[in-house]
C-alpha positions in Angstrom: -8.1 -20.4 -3.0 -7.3 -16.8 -4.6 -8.1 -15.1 -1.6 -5.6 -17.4 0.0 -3.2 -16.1 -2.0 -3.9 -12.6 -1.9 -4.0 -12.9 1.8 -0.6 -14.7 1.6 1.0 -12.3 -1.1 -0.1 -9.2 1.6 1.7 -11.7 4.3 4.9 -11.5 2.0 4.8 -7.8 1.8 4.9 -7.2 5.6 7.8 -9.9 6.4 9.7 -8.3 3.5 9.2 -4.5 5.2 9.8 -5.9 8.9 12.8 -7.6 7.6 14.1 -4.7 6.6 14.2 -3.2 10.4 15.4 -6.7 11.7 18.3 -6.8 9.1 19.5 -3.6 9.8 19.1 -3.2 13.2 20.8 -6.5 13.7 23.5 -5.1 11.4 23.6 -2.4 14.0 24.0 -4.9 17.0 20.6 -4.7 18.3 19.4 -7.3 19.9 15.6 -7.8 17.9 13.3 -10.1 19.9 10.1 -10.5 18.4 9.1 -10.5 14.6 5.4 -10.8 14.4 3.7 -11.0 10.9 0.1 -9.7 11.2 -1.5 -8.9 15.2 -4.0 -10.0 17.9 -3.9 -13.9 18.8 -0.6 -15.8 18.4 -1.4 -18.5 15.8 1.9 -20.0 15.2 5.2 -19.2 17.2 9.2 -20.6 17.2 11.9 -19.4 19.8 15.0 -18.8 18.2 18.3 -18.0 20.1 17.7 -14.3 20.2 13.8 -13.7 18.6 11.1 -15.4 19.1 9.4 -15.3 15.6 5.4 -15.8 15.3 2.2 -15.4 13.0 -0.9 -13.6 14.6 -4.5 -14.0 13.5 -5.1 -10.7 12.3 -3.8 -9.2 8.5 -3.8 -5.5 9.5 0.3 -5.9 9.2 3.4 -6.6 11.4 5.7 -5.4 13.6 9.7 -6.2 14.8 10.2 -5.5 18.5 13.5 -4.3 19.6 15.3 -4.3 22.9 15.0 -1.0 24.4 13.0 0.3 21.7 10.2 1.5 24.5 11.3 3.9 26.7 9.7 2.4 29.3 11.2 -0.9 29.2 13.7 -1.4 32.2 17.4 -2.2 30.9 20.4 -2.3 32.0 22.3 1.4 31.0 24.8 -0.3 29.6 23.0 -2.9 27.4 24.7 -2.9 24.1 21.7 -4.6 22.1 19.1 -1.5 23.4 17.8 0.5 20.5 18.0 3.5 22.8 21.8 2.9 23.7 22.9 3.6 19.2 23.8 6.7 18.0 21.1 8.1 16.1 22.2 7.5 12.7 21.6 4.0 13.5 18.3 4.1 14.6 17.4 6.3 11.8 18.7 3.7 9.6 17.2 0.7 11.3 13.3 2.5 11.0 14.3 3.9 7.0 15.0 0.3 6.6 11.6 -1.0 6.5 10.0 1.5 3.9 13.3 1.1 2.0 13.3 -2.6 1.2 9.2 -1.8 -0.2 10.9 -0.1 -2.9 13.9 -2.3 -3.0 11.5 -5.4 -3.5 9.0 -3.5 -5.7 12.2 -2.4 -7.9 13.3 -6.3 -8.5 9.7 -7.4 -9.5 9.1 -5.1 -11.7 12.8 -5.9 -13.5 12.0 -9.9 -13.3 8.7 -8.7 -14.7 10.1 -6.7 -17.4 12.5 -9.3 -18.3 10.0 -12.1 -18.4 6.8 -10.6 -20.1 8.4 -7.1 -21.1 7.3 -3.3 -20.0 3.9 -3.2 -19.4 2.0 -0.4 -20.8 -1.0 -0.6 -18.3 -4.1 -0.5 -19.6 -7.2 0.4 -17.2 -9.8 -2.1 -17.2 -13.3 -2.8 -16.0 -12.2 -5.7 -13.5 -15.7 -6.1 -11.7 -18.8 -4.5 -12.0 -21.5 -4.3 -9.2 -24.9 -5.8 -8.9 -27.6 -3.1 -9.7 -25.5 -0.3 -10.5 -25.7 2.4 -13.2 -22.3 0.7 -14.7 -24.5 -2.2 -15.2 -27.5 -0.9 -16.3 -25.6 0.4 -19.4 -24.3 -2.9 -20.5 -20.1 -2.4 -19.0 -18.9 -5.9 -18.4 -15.5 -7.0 -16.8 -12.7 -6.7 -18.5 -13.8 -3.9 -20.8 -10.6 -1.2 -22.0 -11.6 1.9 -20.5 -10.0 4.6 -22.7 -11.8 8.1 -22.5 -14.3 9.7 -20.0 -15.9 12.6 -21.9 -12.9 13.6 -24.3 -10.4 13.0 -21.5 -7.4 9.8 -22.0 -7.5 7.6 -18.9 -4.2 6.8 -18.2 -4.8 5.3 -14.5 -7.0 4.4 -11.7 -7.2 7.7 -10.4 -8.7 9.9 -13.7 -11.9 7.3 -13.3 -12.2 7.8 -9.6 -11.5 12.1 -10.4 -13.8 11.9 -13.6 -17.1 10.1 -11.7 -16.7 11.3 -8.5 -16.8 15.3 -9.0 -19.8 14.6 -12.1 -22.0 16.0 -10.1 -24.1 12.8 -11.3 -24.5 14.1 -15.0 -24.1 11.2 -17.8 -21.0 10.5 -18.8 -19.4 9.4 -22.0 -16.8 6.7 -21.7 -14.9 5.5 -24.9 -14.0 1.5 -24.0 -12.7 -1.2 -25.9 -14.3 -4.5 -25.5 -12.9 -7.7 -27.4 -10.6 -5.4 -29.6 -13.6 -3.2 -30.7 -14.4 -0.2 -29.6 -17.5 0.9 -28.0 -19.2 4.3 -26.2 -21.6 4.0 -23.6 -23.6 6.6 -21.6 -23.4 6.4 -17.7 -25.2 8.8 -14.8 -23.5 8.3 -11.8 -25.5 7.8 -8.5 -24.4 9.2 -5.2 -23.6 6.8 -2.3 -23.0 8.6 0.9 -22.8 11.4 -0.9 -20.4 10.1 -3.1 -21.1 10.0 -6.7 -20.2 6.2 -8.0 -21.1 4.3 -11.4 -20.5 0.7 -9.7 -17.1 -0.7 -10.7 -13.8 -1.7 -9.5 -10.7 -1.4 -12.3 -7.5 -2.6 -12.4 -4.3 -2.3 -14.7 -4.6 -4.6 -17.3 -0.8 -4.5 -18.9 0.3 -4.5 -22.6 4.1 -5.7 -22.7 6.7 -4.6 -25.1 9.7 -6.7 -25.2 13.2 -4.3 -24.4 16.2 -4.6 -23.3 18.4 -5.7 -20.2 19.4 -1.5 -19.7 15.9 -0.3 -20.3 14.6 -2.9 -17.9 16.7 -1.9 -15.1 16.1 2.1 -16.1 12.0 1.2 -15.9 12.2 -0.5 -12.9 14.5 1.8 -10.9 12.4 5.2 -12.2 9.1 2.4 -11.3 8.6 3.3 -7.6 9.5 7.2 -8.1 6.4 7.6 -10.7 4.4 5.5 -8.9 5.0 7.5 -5.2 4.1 10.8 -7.5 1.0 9.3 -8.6 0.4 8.4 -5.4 1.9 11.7 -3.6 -1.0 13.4 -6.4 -4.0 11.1 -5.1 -3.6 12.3 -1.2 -3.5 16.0 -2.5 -6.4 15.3 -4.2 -7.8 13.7 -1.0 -6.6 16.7 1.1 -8.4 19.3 -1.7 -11.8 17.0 -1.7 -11.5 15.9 -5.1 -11.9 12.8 -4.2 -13.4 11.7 -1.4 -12.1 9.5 1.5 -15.1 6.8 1.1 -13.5 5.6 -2.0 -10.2 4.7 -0.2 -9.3 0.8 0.0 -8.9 -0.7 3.5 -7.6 -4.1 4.3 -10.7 -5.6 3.0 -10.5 -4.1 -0.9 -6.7 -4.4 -1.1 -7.4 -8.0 -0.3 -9.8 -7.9 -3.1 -7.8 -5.9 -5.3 -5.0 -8.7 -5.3 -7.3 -11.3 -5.7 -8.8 -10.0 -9.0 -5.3 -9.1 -10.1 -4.2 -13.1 -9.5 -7.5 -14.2 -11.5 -6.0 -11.8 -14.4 -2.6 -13.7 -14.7 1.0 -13.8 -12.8 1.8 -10.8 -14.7 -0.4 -8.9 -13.7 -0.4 -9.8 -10.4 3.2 -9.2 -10.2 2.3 -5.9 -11.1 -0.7 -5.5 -8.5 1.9 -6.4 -5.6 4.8 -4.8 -7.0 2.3 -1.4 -6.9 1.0 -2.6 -3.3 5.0 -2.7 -1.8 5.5 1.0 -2.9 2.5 1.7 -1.4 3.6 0.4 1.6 7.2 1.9 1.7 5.4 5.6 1.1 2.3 4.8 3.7 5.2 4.2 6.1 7.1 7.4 5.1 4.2 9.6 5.7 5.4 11.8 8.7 2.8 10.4 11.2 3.4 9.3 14.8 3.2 5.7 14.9 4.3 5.3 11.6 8.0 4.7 10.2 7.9 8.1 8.9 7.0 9.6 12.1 9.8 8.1 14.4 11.9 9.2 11.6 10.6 12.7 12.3 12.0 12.6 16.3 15.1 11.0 15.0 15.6 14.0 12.6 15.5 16.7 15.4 17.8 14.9 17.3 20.9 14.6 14.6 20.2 18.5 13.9 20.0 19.3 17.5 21.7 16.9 19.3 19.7 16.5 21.8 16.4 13.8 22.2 13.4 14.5 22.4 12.0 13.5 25.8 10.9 10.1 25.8 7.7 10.3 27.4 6.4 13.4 25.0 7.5 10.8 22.0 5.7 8.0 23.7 2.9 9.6 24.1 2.5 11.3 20.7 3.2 7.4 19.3 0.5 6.1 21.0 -2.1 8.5 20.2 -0.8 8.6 16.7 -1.3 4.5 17.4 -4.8 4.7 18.7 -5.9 7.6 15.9 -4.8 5.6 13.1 -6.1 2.3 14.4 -9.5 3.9 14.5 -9.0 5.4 11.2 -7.8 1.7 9.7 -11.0 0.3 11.2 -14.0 3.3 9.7 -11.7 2.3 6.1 -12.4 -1.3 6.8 -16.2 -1.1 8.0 -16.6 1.5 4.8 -14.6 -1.7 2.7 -17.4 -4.2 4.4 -20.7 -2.1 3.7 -19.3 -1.7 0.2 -18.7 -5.0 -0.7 -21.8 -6.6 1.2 -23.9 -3.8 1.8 
C-alpha cells in the first residue's frame, strides 16, 4: 500500500511537469494530442476533442506530444496548431514550462507545509539500515539522529555519502542521537564495487518551528534555489569523483525513498516530494539532448541567430541523446535492483 503511494505521488509529479508544456503550448495555440503519464503499453486511454490522454505501464516518466513537434511529421505549411509553425519565443516557452511548474509546485508545498507544521529544520536520519552491513554490526538502528561524522556537522544527505565514500574504509566516528540521547559509534566502511559503503539509506527527518505568513512565503520561494545549489554541488562532486555514480538513485530507490518518507509522516513526505519536483525541474534543465534543457539549447541559438538549426542535425542529436540516456536510466536502475536485492 505505501509503495502504491509513492508510485502514485511520482505519477503526480510527471502530470504536474507535462502539464506544464500542455498549458502553455495550448496557451500558444498548439494543437497538443497526446499526454501520456509514464511509457511502453497503454494501460488506460480517453479521446478527448483534441488529445487523446492515456496511462502507460511503465513509471520511467511522461511525455505531451505536439503537432508538428517532429520534424518529420507531414503537415500542412500552414497549420496554425504545428509547434514548428510559432515563433521561437513560444516554443521556448512551451519546453521552460515543464521544468518551471516543478518549482512552481515544489514552491506551494513547501508554503502549505510551512503553514501547517511550520519550517522544518531537517534533521538527517538513519531511515533503514541493511542486513549484514558494517552499519549494523555496530548497533545503528533506523531512525537514529545522525549529527557528526568525525568532528564534521551533517547538515544533509550528501556530507554522509562525501564523509563514507572517500574513507578510504578507515573507522569512522559518528555522533547520533537516538531517543533524545546521544550516542558515538565506531564504523569501517566496506567497499562495494569499489565503493566504500557502511549500509544505510537516510532521509530528512524535519524539526518545525512555527513562523509567520511572510517568512513562509520567503522560505518557500528561496526553497527550490538552495535546494538546486545543493543539488548543482552533488553533480560537481560527481563530475570530480567525490562521489561515485553507483550511489545515485534510479527509478527503483526514488520509489523507495518516497516510500520511507510516507512511513515517517505526511510531513515529511510533503517534504520528500516537494525535494523530488525540484529535482525534476533541474534534471530537465540540464542542457542535454533529449531533455527539456537541451531543446532549450537549439531554441536559444535560434532567437540569437535567427536562423534554425536544421531539423534533421536536431533530430538526430535528440535521439541519440534519447537512446544514451535511456541506457544510462536503465545501468542506474539495474545498479538500484542489485542493491536492494542483491
Amino acid at each position: 500500500m505505501v509503495y502504491a503511494l509513492a508510485i502514485a505521488a511520482l505519477a503526480v509529479l510527471i502530470v504536474v511537469h507535462e502539464f506544464g508544456h500542455m498549458w502553455v503550448a495550448r496557451r500558444c495555440g498548439m494543437r497538443v494530442e497526446k499526454f501520456s503519464i509514464f511509457f511502453g503499453p497503454v494501460l488506460w486511454r480517453w479521446k478527448g476533442r483534441q488529445t487523446t490522454y492515456q496511462l502507460a505501464s511503465i513509471p520511467l516518466g511522461g511525455y505531451v506530444q505536439i503537432a508538428g513537434m517532429n520534424p518529420e511529421e507531414a503537415l500542412p505549411a500552414d497549420d496554425p496548431g504545428s509547434y514548428q509553425h510559432k515563433p521561437a519565443w513560444q516554443r521556448f516557452l512551451t519546453i521552460l514550462a515543464g521544468p518551471g511548474i516543478n518549482y512552481v509546485f515544489a514552491i506551494g508545498l513547501i508554503f502549505a507545509l510551512v503553514l501547517i507544521w511550520g519550517q522544518p529544520r531537517p534533521l538527517i536520519a538513519v531511515a533503514e539500515v541493511m542486513p549484514g552491513s558494517p552499519a549494523l554490526q555496530v548497533g545503528l538502528r533506523a531512525g537514529d539522529v545522525l549529527r557528526r561524522i568525525d568532528g564534521v556537522p551533517v547538515k544533509e544527505a550528501v556530507d554522509v555519502t562525501v564523509a563514507v565514500s572517500s574513507s578510504g574504509g578507515r573507522p569512522m566516528t559518528i555522533d547520533l542521537v537516538r531517543g533524545g540521547r546521544p550516542q558515538v559509534v565506531r564504523v569501517a566502511p566496506r567497499s562495494e564495487d569499489g565503493v566504500y559503503r557502511i549500509g544505510i539509506r537516510f532521509a530528512p527527518v524535519p524539526a518545525f518551528e512555527r513562523v509567520g505568513v511572510l517568512r513562509a512565503a520567503g522560505y518557500s520561494l528561496a526553497y527550490p534555489v538552495v535546494q538546486s545549489a545543493g543539488m548543482l554541488r552533488m553533480l560537481g562532486k560527481l563530475a570530480t569523483r567525490e562521489v561515485s555514480a553507483k550511489q545515485v538513485e534510479g527509478p527503483v530507490g526514488i520509489v523507495h525513498q518516497l516510500k520511507l518518507s510516507f512511513e515517517s509522516g505526511a510531513a515529511a513526505a510533503v517534504l520528500q516530494i516537494a525535494l523530488l519536483s525540484v529535482c525534476l525541474g533541474l534534471f530537465n534543465l540540464l542542457p542535454l539532448p533529449a531533455l527539456d534543457g537541451g531543446r532549450l539549447v537549439f531554441l536559444a541559438i535560434e532567437i540569437v541567430t535567427r536562423r534554425r538549426v536544421s531539423h534533421r542535425v536536431e533530430a538526430l542529436i535528440h535521439t541519440v541523446g534519447f537512446v544514451a540516456l535511456f541506457g544510462l536510466l536503465l545501468l542506474v536502475t539495474y545498479s538500484d535492483l542489485r542493491r536492494r536485492f542483491g
